[in-house]
ChimeraX commands (.cxc) that place a marker at each C-alpha (Angstrom):
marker #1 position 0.00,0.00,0.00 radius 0.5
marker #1 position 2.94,2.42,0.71 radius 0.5
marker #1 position 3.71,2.00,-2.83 radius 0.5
marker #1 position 0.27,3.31,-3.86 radius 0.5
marker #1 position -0.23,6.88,-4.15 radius 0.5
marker #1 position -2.92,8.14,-1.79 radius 0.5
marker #1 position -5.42,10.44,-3.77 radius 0.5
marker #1 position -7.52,8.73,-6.72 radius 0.5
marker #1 position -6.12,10.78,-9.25 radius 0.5
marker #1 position -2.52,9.00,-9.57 radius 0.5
marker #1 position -0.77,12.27,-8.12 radius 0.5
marker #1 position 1.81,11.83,-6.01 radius 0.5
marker #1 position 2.68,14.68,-3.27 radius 0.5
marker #1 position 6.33,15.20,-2.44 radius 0.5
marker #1 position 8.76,17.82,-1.26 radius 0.5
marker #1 position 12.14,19.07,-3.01 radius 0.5
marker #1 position 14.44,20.84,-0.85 radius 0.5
marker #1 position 18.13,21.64,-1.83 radius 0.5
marker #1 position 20.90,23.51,0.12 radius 0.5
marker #1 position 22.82,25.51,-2.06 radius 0.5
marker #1 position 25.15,27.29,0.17 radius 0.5
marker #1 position 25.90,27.11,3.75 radius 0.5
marker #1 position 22.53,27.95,5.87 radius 0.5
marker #1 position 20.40,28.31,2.91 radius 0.5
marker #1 position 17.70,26.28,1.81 radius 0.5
marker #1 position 14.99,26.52,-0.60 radius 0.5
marker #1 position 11.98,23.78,-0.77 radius 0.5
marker #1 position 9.64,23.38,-3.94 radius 0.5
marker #1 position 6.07,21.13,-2.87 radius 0.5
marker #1 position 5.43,19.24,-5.89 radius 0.5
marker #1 position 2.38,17.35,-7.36 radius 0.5
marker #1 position 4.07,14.70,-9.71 radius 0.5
marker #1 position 2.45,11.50,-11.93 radius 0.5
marker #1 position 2.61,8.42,-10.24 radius 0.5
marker #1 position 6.02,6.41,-11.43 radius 0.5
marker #1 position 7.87,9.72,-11.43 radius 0.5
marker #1 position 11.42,9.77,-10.26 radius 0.5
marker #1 position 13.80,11.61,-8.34 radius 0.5
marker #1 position 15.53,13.09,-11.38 radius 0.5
marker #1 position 11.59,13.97,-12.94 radius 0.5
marker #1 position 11.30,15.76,-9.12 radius 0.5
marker #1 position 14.62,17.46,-9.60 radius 0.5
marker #1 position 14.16,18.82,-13.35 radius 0.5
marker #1 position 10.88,20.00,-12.25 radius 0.5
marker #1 position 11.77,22.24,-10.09 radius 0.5
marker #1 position 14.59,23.55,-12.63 radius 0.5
marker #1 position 17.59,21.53,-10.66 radius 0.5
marker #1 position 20.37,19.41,-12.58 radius 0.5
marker #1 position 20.46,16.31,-11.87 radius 0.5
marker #1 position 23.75,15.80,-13.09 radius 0.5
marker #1 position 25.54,18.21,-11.04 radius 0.5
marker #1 position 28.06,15.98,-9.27 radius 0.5
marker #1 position 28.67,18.09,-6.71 radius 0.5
marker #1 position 25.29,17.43,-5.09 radius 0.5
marker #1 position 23.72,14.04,-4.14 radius 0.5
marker #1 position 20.14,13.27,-3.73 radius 0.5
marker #1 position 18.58,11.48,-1.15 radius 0.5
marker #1 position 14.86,10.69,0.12 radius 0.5
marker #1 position 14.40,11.32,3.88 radius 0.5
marker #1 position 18.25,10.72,4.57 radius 0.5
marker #1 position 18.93,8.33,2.92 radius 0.5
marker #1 position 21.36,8.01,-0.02 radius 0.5
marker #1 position 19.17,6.86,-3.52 radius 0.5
marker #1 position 19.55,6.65,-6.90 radius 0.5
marker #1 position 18.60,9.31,-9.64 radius 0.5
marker #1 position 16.19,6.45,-10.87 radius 0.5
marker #1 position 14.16,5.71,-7.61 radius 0.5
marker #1 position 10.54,5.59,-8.29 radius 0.5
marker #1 position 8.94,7.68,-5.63 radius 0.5
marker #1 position 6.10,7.88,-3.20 radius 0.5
marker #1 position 3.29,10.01,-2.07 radius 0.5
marker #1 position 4.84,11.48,0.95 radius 0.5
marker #1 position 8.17,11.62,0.49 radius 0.5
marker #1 position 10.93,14.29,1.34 radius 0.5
marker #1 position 13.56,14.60,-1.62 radius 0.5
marker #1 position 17.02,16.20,-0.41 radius 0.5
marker #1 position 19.43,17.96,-2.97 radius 0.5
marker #1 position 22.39,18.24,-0.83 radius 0.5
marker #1 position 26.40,18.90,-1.82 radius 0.5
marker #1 position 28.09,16.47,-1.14 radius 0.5
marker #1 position 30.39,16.04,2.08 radius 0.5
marker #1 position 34.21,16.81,1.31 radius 0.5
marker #1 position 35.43,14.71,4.22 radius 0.5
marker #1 position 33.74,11.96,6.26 radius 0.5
marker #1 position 33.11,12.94,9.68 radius 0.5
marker #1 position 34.39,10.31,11.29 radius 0.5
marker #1 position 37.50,10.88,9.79 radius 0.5
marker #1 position 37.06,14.67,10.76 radius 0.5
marker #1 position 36.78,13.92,14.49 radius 0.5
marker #1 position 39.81,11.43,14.44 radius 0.5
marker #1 position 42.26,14.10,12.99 radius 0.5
marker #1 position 40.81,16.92,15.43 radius 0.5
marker #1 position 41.56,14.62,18.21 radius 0.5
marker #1 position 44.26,13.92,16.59 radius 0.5
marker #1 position 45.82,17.57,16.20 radius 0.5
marker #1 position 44.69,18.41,19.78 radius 0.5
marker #1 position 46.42,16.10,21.53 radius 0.5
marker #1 position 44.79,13.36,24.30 radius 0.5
marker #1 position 44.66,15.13,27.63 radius 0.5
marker #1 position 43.24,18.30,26.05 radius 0.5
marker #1 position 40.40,16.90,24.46 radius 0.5
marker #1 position 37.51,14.48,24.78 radius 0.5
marker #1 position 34.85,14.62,27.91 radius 0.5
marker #1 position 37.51,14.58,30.71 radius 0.5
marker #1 position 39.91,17.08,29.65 radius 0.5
marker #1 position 39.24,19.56,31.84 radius 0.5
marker #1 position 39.25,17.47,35.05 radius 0.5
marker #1 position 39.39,19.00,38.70 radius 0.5
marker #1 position 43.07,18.86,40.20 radius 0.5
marker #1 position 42.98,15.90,42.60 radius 0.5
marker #1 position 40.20,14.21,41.16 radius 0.5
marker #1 position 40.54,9.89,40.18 radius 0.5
marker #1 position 40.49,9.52,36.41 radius 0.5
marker #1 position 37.57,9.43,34.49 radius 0.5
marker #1 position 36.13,11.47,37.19 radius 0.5
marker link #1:1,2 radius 0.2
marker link #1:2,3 radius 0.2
marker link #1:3,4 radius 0.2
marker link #1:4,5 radius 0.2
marker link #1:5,6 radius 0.2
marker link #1:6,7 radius 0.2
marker link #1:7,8 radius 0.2
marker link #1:8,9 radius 0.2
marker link #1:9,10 radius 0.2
marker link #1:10,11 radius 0.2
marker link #1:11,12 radius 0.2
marker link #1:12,13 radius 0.2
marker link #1:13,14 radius 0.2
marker link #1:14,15 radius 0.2
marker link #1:15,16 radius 0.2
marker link #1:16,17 radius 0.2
marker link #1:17,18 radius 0.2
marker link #1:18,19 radius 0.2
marker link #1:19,20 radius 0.2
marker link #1:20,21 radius 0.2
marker link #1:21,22 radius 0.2
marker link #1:22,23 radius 0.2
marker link #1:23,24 radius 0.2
marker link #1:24,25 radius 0.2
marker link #1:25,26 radius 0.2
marker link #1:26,27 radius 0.2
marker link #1:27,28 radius 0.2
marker link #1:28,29 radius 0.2
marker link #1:29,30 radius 0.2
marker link #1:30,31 radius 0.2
marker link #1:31,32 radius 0.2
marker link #1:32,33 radius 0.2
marker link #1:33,34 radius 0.2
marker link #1:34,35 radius 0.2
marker link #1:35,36 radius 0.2
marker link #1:36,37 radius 0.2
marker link #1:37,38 radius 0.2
marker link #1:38,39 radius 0.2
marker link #1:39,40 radius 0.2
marker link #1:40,41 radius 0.2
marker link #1:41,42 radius 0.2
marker link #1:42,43 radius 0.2
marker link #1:43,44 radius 0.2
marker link #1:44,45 radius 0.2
marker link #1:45,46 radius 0.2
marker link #1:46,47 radius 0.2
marker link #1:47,48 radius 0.2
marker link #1:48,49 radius 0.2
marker link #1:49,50 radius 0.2
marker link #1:50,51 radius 0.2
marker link #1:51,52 radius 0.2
marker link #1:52,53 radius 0.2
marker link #1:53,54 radius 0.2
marker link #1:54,55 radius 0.2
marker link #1:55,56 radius 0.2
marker link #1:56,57 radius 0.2
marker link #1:57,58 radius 0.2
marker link #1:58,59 radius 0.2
marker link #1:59,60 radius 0.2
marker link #1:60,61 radius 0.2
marker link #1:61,62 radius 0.2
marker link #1:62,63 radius 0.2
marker link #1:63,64 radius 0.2
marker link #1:64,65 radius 0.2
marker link #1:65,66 radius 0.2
marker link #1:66,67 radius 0.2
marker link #1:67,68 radius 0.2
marker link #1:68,69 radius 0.2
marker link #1:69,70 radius 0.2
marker link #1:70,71 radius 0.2
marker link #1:71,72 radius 0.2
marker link #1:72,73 radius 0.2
marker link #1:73,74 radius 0.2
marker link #1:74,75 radius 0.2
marker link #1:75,76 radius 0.2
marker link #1:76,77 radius 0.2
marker link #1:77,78 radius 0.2
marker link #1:78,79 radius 0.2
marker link #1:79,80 radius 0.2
marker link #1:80,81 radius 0.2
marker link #1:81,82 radius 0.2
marker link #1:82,83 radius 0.2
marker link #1:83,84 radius 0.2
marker link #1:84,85 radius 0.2
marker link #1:85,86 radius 0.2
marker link #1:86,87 radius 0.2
marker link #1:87,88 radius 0.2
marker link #1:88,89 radius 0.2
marker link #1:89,90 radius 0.2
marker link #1:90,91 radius 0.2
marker link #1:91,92 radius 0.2
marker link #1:92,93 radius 0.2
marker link #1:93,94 radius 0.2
marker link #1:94,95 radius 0.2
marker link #1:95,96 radius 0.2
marker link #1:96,97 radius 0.2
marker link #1:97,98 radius 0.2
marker link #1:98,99 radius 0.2
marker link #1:99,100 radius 0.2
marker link #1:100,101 radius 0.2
marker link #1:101,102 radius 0.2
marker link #1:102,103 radius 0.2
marker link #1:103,104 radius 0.2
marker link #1:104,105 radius 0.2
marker link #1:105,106 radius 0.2
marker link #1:106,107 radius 0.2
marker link #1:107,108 radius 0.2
marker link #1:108,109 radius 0.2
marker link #1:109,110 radius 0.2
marker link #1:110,111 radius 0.2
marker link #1:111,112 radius 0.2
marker link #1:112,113 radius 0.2
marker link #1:113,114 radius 0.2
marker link #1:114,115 radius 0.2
view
């Protein structure tokens, strides 16, 4: 049934929302044919597809340009990330050193460790 759309008309209702630039976004609600897309969803609202520097995904999670879509659902344009941020955390703790970061760095003089 989720695959269904949910009005009798074979309209699907879904939401475009990019992020351009830092702390913008911009969202487009759009009424689409049933067995559109998530590259139809993009060119509709006047987004490439193409662009590799962005990467789509539908409520979070990474799809393909080809994913058929469903009445509800919440496409994201997003750039893409430069560096994983796992990796990003490791070299931070990395650069500043064990005892001066982390959740006990700043412990009280004289207190046991971990404390």
């Amino acid at each position: 049934m989720a695959d269904q759309p949910l009005d009798a008309t074979g309209l699907l209702r879904v939401d475009v929302v990019t992020s351009a630039a830092a702390r913008q976004t911009q969202e487009w609600p759009l009424t689409l044919n049933a067995g559109a897309s998530v590259k139809d969803a993009l060119v509709a609202c006047g987004l490439d597809p193409e662009d590799t520097a962005f990467s789509a995904s539908v409520w979070g999670r990474h799809v393909a340009l080809q994913r058929k879509l469903r009445d509800g659902d919440r496409i994201e344009w997003c750039r893409a990330l430069k560096v994983d941020p796992k990796v990003a955390r490791r070299q931070r703790f990395a650069s500043q050193g064990r005892r001066s970061a982390g959740l006990f760095a700043r412990a009280r003089p004289g207190a046991k460790s971990g404390y």
